[in-house]
C-alpha positions as CSV (number, residue, x, y, z in Angstrom):
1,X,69.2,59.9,29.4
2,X,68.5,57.1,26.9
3,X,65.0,56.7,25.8
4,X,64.0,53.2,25.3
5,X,61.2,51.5,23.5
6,X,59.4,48.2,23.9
7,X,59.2,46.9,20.5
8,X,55.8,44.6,20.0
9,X,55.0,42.7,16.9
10,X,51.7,43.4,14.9
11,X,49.9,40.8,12.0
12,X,47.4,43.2,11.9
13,X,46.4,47.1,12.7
14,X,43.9,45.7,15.3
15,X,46.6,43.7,17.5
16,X,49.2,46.8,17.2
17,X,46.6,48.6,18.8
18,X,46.1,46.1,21.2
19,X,49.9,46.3,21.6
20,X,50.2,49.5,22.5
21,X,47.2,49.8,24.8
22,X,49.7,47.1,26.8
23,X,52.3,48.8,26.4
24,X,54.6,48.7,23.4
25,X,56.4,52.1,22.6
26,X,56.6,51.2,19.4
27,X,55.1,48.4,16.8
28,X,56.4,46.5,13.7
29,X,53.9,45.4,11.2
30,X,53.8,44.3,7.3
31,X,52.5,45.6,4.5
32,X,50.7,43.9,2.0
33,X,54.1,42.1,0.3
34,X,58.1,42.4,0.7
35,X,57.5,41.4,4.4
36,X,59.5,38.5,6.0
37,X,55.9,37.2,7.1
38,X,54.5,36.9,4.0
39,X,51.1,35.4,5.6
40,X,51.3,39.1,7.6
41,X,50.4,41.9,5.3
42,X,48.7,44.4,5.6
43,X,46.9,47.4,3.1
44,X,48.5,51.1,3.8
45,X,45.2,51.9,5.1
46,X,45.2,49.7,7.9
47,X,48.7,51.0,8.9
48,X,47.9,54.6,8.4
49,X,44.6,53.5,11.0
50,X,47.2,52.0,13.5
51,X,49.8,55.0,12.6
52,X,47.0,57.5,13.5
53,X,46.3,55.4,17.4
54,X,49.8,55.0,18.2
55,X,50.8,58.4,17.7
56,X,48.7,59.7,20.5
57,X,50.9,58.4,22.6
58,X,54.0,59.3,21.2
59,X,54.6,55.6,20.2
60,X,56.0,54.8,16.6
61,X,55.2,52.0,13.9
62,X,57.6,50.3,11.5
63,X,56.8,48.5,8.7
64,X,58.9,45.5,7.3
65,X,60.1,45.5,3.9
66,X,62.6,43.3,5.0
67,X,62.6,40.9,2.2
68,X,65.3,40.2,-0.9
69,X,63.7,42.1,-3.8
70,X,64.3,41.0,-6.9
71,X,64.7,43.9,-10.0
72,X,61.3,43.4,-11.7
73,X,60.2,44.4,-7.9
74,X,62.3,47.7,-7.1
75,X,59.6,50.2,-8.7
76,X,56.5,48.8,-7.0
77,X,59.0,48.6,-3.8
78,X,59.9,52.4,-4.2
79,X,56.1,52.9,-4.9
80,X,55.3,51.1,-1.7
81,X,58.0,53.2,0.4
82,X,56.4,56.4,-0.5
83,X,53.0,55.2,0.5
84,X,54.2,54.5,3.6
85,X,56.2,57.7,4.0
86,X,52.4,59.5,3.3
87,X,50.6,57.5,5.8
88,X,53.6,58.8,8.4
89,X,55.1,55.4,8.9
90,X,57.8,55.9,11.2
91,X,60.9,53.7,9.6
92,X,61.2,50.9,7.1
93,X,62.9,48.0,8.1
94,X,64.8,46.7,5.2
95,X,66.8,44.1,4.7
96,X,68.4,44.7,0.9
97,X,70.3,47.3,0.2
98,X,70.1,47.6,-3.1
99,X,66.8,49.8,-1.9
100,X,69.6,52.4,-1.4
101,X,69.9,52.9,-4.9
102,X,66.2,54.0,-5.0
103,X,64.7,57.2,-4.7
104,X,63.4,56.5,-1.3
105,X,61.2,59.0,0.3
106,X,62.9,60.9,3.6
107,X,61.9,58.0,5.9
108,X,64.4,56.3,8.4
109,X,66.0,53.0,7.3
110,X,66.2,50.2,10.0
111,X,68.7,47.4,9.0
112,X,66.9,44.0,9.9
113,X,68.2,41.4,11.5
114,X,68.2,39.5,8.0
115,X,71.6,41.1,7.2
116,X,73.6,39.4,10.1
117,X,74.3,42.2,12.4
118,X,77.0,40.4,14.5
119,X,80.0,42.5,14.7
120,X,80.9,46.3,14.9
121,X,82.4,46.4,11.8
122,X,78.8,45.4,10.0
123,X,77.2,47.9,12.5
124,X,79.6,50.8,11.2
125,X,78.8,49.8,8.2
126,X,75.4,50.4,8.3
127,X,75.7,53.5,10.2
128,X,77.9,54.7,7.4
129,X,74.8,53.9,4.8
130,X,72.6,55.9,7.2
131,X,71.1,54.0,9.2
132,X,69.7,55.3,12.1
133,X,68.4,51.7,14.4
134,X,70.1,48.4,13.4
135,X,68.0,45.1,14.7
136,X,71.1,43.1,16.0
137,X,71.7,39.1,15.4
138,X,69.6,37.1,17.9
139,X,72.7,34.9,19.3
140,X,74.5,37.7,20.6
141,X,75.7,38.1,23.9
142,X,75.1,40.6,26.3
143,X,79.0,41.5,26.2
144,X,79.1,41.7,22.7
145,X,76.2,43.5,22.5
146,X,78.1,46.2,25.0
147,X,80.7,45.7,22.5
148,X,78.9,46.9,19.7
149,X,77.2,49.9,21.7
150,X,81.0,51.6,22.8
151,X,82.1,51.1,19.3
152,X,79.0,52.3,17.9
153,X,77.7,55.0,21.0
154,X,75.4,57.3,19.0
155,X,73.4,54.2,17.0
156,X,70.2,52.9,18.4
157,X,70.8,48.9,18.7
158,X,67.4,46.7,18.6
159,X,68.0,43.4,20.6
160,X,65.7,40.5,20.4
161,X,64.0,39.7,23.8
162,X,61.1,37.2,23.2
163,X,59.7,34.8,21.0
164,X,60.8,32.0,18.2
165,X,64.6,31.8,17.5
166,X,65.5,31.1,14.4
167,X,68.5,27.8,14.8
168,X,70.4,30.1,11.6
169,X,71.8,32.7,11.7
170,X,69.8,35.5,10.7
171,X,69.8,35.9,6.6
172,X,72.1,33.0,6.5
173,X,68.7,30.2,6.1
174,X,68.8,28.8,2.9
175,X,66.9,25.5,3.9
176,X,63.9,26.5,2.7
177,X,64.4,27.7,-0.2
178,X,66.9,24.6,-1.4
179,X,64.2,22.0,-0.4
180,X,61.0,23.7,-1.2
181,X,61.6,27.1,-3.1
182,X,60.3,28.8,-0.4
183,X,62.8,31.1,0.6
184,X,63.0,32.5,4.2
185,X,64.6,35.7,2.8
186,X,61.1,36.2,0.9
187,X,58.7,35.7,3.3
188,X,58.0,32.3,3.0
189,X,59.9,30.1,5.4
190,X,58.7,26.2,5.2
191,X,60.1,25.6,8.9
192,X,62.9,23.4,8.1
193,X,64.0,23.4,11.4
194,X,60.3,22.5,13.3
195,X,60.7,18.9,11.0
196,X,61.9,16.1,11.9
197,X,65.1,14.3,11.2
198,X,67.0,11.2,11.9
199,X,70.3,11.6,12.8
200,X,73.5,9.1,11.7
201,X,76.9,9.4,12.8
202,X,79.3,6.9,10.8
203,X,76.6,4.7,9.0
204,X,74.6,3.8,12.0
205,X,71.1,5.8,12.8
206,X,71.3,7.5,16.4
207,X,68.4,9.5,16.6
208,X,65.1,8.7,14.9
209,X,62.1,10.5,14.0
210,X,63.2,14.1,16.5
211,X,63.1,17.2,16.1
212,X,66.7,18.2,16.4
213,X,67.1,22.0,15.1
214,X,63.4,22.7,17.2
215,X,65.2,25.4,19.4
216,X,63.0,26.6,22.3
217,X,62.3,30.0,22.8
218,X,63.9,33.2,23.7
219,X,63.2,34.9,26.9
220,X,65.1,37.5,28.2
221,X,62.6,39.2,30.7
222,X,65.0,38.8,33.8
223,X,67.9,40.0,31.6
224,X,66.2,43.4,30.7
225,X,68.2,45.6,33.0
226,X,71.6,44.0,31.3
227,X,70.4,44.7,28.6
228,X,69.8,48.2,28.6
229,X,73.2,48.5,30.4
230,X,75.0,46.7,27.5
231,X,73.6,49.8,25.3
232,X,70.4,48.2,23.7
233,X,67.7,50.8,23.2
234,X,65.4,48.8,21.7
235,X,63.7,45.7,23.2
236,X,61.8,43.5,20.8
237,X,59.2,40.7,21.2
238,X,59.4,38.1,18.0
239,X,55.7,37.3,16.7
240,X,54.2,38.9,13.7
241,X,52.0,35.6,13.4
242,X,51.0,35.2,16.6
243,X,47.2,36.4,17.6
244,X,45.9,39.2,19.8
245,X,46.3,37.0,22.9
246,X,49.6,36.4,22.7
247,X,50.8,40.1,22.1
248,X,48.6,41.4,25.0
249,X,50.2,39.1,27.5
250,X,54.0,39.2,26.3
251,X,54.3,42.7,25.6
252,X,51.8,43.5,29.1
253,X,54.7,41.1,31.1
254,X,57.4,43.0,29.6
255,X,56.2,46.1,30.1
256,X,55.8,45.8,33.9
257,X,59.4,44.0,33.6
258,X,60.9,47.3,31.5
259,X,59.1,50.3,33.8
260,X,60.9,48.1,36.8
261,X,64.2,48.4,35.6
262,X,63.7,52.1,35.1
263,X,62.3,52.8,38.1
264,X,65.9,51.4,39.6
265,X,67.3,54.3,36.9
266,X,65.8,56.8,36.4
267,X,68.6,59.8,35.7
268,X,69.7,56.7,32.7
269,X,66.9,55.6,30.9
270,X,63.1,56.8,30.3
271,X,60.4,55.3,27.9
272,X,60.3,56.7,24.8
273,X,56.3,56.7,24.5
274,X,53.4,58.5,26.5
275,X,50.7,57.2,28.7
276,X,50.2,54.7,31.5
277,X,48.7,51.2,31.6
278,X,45.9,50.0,33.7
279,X,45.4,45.8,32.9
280,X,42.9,43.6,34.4
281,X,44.7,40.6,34.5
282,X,48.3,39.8,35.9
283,X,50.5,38.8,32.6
284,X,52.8,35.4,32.6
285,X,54.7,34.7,29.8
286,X,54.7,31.4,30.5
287,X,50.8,30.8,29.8
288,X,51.5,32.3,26.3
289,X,52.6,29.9,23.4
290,X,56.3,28.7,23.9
291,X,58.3,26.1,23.6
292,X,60.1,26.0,26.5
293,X,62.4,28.6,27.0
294,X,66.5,29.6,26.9
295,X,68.2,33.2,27.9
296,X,71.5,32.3,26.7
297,X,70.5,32.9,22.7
298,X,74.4,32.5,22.0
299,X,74.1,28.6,23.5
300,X,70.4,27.6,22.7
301,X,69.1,24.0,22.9
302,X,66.4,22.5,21.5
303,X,63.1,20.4,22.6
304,X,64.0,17.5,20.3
305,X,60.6,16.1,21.5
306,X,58.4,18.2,20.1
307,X,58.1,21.2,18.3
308,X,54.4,22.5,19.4
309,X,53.9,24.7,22.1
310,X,54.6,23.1,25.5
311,X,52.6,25.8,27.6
312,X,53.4,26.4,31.3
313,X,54.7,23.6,33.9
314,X,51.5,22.1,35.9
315,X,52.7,22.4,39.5
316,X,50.6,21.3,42.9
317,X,49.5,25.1,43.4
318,X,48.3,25.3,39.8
319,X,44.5,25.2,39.6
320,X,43.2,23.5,36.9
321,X,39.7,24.2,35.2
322,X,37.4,22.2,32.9
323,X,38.8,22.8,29.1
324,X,41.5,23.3,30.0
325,X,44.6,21.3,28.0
326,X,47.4,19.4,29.3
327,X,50.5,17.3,27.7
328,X,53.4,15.9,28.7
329,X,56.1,13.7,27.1
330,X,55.9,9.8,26.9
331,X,58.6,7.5,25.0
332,X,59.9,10.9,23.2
333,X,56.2,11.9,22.0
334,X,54.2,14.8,22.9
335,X,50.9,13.8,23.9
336,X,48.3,16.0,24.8
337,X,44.3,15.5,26.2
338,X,41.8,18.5,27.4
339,X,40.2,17.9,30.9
340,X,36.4,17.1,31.2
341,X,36.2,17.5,34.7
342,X,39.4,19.3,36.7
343,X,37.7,18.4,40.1
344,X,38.2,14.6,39.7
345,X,42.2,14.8,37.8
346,X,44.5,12.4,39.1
347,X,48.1,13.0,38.0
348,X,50.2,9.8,37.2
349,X,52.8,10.1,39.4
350,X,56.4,10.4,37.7
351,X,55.0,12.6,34.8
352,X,55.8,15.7,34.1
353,X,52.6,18.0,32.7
354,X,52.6,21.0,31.3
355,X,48.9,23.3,30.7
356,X,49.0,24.6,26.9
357,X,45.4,25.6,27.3
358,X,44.0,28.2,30.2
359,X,40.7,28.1,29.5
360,X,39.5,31.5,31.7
361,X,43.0,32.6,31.2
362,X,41.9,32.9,28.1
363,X,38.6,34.3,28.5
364,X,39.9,37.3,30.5
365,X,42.4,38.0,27.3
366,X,39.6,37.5,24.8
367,X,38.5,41.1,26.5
368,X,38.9,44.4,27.2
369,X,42.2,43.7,29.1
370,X,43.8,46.5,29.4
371,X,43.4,50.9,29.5
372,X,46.4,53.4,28.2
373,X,45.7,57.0,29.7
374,X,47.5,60.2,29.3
375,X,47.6,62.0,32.5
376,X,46.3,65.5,32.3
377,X,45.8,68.9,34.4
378,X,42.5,71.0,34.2
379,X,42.6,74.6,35.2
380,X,39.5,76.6,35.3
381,X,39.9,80.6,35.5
382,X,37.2,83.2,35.2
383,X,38.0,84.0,31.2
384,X,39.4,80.6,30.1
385,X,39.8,77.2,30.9
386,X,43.3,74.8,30.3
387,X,44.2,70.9,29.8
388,X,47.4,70.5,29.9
389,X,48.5,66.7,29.3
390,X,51.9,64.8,30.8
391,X,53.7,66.1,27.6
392,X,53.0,69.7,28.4
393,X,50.9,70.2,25.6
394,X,47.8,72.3,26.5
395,X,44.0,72.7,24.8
396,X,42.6,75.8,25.7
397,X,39.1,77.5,25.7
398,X,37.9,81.1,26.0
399,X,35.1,82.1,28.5
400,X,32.5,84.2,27.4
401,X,29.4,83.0,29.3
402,X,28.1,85.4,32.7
403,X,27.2,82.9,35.6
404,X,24.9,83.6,38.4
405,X,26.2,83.0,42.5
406,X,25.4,79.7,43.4
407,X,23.5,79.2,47.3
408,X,25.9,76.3,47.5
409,X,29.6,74.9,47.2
410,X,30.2,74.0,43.5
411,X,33.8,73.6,43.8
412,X,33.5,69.4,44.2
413,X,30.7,69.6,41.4
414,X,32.8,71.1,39.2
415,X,35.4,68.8,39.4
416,X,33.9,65.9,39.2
417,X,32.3,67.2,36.0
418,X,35.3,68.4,34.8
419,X,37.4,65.3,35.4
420,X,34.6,62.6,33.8
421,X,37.3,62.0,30.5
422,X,35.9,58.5,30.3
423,X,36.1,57.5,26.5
424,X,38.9,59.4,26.0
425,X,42.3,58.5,25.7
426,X,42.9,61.3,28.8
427,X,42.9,60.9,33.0
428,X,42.0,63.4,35.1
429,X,45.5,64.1,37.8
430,X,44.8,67.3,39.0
431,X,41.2,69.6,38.4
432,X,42.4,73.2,39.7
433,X,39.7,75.7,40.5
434,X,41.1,79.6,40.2
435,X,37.5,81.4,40.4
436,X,37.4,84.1,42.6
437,X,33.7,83.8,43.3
438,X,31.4,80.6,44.2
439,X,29.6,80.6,40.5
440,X,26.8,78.3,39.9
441,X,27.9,76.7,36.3
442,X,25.5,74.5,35.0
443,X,26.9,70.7,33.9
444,X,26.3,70.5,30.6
445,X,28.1,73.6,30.5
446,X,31.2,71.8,31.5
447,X,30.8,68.8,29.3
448,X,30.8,71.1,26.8
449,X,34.0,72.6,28.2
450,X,35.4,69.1,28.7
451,X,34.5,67.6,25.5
452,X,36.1,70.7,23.2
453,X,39.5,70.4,25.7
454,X,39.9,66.7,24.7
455,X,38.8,66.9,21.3
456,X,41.4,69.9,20.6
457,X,44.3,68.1,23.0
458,X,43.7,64.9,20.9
459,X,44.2,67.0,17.5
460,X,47.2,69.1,19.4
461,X,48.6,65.5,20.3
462,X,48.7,64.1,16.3
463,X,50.1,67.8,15.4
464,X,52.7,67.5,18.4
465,X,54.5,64.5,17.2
466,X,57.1,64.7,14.7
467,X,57.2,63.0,11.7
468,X,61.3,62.2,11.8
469,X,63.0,63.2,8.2
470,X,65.7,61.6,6.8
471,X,66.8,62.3,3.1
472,X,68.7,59.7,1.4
473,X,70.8,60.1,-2.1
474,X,70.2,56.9,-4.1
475,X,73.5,55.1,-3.6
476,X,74.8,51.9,-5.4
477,X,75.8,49.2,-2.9
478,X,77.5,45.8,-3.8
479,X,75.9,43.1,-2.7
480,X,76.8,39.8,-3.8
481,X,74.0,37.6,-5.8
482,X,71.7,35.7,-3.3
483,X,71.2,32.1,-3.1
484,X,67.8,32.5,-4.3
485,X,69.5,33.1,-7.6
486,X,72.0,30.9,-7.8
487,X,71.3,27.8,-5.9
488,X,75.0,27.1,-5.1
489,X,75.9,23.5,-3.8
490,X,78.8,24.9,-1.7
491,X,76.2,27.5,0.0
492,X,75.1,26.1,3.4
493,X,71.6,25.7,4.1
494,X,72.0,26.7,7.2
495,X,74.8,28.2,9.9
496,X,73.8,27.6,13.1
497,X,75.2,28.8,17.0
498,X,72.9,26.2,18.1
499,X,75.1,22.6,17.7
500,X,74.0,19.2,17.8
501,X,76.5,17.6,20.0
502,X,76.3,20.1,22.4
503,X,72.3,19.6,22.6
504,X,73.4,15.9,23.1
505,X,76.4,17.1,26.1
506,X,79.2,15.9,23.3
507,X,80.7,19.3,23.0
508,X,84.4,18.5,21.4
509,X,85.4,21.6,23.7
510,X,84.3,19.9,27.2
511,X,86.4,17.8,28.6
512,X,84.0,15.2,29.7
513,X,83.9,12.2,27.7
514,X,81.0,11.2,25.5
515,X,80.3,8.2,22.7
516,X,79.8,11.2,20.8
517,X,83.4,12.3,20.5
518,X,84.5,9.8,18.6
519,X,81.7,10.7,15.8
520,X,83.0,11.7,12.8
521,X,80.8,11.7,9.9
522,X,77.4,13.1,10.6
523,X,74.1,13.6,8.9
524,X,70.7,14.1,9.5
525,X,67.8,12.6,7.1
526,X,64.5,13.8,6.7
527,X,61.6,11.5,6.5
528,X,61.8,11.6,2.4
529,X,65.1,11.0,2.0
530,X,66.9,14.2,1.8
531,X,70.1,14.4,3.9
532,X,71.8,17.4,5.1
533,X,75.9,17.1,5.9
534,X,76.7,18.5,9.4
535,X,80.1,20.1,9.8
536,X,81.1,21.8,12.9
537,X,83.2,24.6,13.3
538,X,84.6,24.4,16.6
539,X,87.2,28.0,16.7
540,X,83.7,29.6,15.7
541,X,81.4,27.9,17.7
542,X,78.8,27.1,14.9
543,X,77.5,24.2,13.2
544,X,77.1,24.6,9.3
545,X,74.3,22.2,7.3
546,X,74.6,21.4,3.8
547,X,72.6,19.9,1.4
548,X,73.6,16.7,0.6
């Protein structure tokens, strides 16, 4: 049986927690630098907070150190790492592996996403460097993800399933960093690809002012189940900017989506974390920020339109409140309003709207939304008394106390009393009386009984889970020198699966006939001047940018 974990982002110890109370089996979070999110860090103390929560239920936490480092870095980084490896972090996820020459703490390695994990041969790779969980390319298909799972059966493969997509390929982003020296691979993408550009095809402009590398977003929440039967183990949500709101939702929706598929299979797959979720609202990924959405990442198109959130299509059965905001697309623009009064909207007929703004959608998320509970046994005998939770670890307490006959039935008191675990990260399943005799024992008796169980089944709980151990000998690797350091003309900016004339239907594979075909030098120019050269590489499928 394959264990499987929901994978939710985390810009802060407060929204992992909120993550896993929805659901997640695991979270990814930054630390205070060397993150890919550089606006997303966070002090060991925080993540040793979140470290503490999410091990109660058996879920993990990663921490991102996925950025280049440079060598002035490499102490404070090995520093960092052994922090982290105290405050029982679960893995690093790293991106260069020049850390391998370090003297890492025994910690797990995850290879992120930043090092272009698109064939088997890069996964072996990696596996033969020791690492355990590789976070595969976002533009993969599901057969080449089944691909990589037969030729790699034993490694744990991390598949992207929701959020932003980035239009390069992972790592391979240089935009940034050539216009602005902000590089991507250190934390501190300038979103290239949400500007806009004009596009020009042989000396004449065909495309002003749009937004043409804007890819929408990635959804794969009715793909989950191919997924997991293409060998991924891991199911992550993209976000580690996004606020509390967002994660509670998507991870919530994808939760319900994930325990679906493995109720259809339950001798092949199992969660890999603890508990059971109670919510109070009924998650839709649509309500949460997006830009529209694709589930083909290895095809993805972009909203040329606009690169804000579009929010979820306004329909006749959609009811509309006061606040709330709506947009829709006029002459190419996005233009948005909020509603005074929802009662009196009249929709122009012919326009499409979508709602970016739920306003007691949003209310309800601002709350308490959601309860994770262990499910636990009580068993009271005459000389001790048990709880046993859904892991089959057990609290138990000695009974020394004498109790008098009672005149009346106290089994039903006693389990009510017994099974009050409000406040406590424990349910009540089962409260099994084993007294021979009808004894009178007085409530706060059993509080006191109650509160010690949970209290030492909490503590058993942290001892319980295993901090996973993984030595490494500090290695050399080759890597070669990144572009950060040597600003190569001949280095794209960017190498895309998402292409241009397909977005536009001029695919130079499709038989159909377009203007477009005939196109043969192309370029796209920003609105101050600089112009990026488009080649396409048609046997590979890609589009490659450079910096004109």
């Amino acid at each position: 049986m394959r264990s499987i974990e929901l994978l939710a982002p985390a810009k802060t110890a407060d929204i992992g927690i909120e993550a896993i109370r929805h659901g997640a089996d695991a979270v990814y979070i930054g630390a205070a630098s060397f993150g890919a999110r550089a606006a997303a860090g966070n002090s060991v103390e925080d993540i040793a907070r979140l470290v503490e929560y999410a091990h109660l239920f058996k879920a993990k936490v990663y921490v991102t150190v996925n950025t280049i480092i440079f060598d002035k870095e490499l102490e404070e980084v090995e520093r960092l790492a052994w922090q982290l490896y105290d405050a029982h972090v679960d893995a690093l996820i790293i991106q260069d592996l020049r850390l391998l020459s370090l003297n890492l703490p025994p910690i797990p390695l995850h290879a992120s996403t930043q090092m272009d994990n698109r064939t088997a041969e890069q996964v072996r790779r990696l596996v033969g460097l020791g690492f355990p969980q590789v976070v595969l390319a976002r533009e993969l298909t599901i057969n080449e993800i089944k691909a990589i799972h037969e030729a790699c059966p034993d490694t744990l493969l991390e598949v992207f399933v929701h959020g932003a997509l980035c239009v390069s390929l992972s790592g391979r982003c240089n935009a940034s960093e050539a216009l602005f020296r902000r590089s991507a691979n250190r934390g501190e993408c300038a979103q290239v690809c949400r500007m806009a550009f004009d596009l020009i095809a042989d000396g004449k402009t065909i495309l002003k002012d749009k937004h043409l590398l804007s890819l929408r977003d990635n959804c794969q929440i009715s793909n989950l189940e191919q997924l997991l039967l293409a060998g991924a183990s891991s199911l992550k949500i993209e976000g580690r900017l996004k606020d509390a709101e967002y994660v509670k939702n998507v991870t919530a929706a994808y939760s319900q989506a994930l325990d679906a598929v493995i109720a259809k299979h339950p001798k092949e797959f199992c969660r890999a974390s603890s508990g059971h979720v109670q919510l109070t609202f009924r998650p839709d990924v649509t309500k949460s920020f997006n830009r529209g959405f694709v589930t083909d990442t290895s095809k993805p198109d972009a909203n040329i339109d606009t690169p804000k959130a579009m929010g979820e299509p306004v329909t006749r059965h959609t009811v509309l409140h006061n606040g709330d905001g709506l947009c829709y697309i006029d002459k190419g623009k996005l233009i948005g309003f909020r509603i005074n009064n929802a009662d009196k909207f009249q929709p122009i007929r012919g326009i499409k709207y979508y709602r970016n703004q739920d306003t007691e959608w949003n209310k309800t998320l601002s709350k308490t939304s959601a309860e994770r509970k262990i499910f636990a046994d009580i068993d009271l005998y005459e000389d001790h008394i048990t709880m046993t939770d859904e892991d089959g670890i057990t609290a138990s307490v000695e009974i020394e106390e004498t109790f008098e006959l009672a005149h009346t039935h106290q089994s039903g008191n006693i389990e009510r009393q017994l099974g009050k675990l409000g406040g406590t990260i424990f349910e009540a399943k089962n409260v099994n009386i084993h007294l021979r005799k009808n004894y009178f024992i007085p409530a706060s008796q059993l509080t006191r009984w109650r509160q010690t169980l949970t209290a030492q089944l909490t503590e058993e709980r942290l001892n319980f889970y295993p901090q996973i151990i993984q030595h490494h000998t500090p290695v050399a690797v080759a890597s070669p020198k990144p572009f950060e350091l040597t600003h190569d003309r001949e280095t794209p900016v960017m190498i895309c699966k998402y292409c241009i004339r397909r977005q536009l239907g001029a695919c130079l594979k499709d038989s159909q006939t377009h203007p477009a075909d005939k196109w043969k030098d192309m370029t796209m120019r920003m609105s101050n001047g600089t112009t990026f050269r488009i080649t396409c590489d048609c046997t590979n499928c890609q589009m490659i940018l450079y910096l004109q």
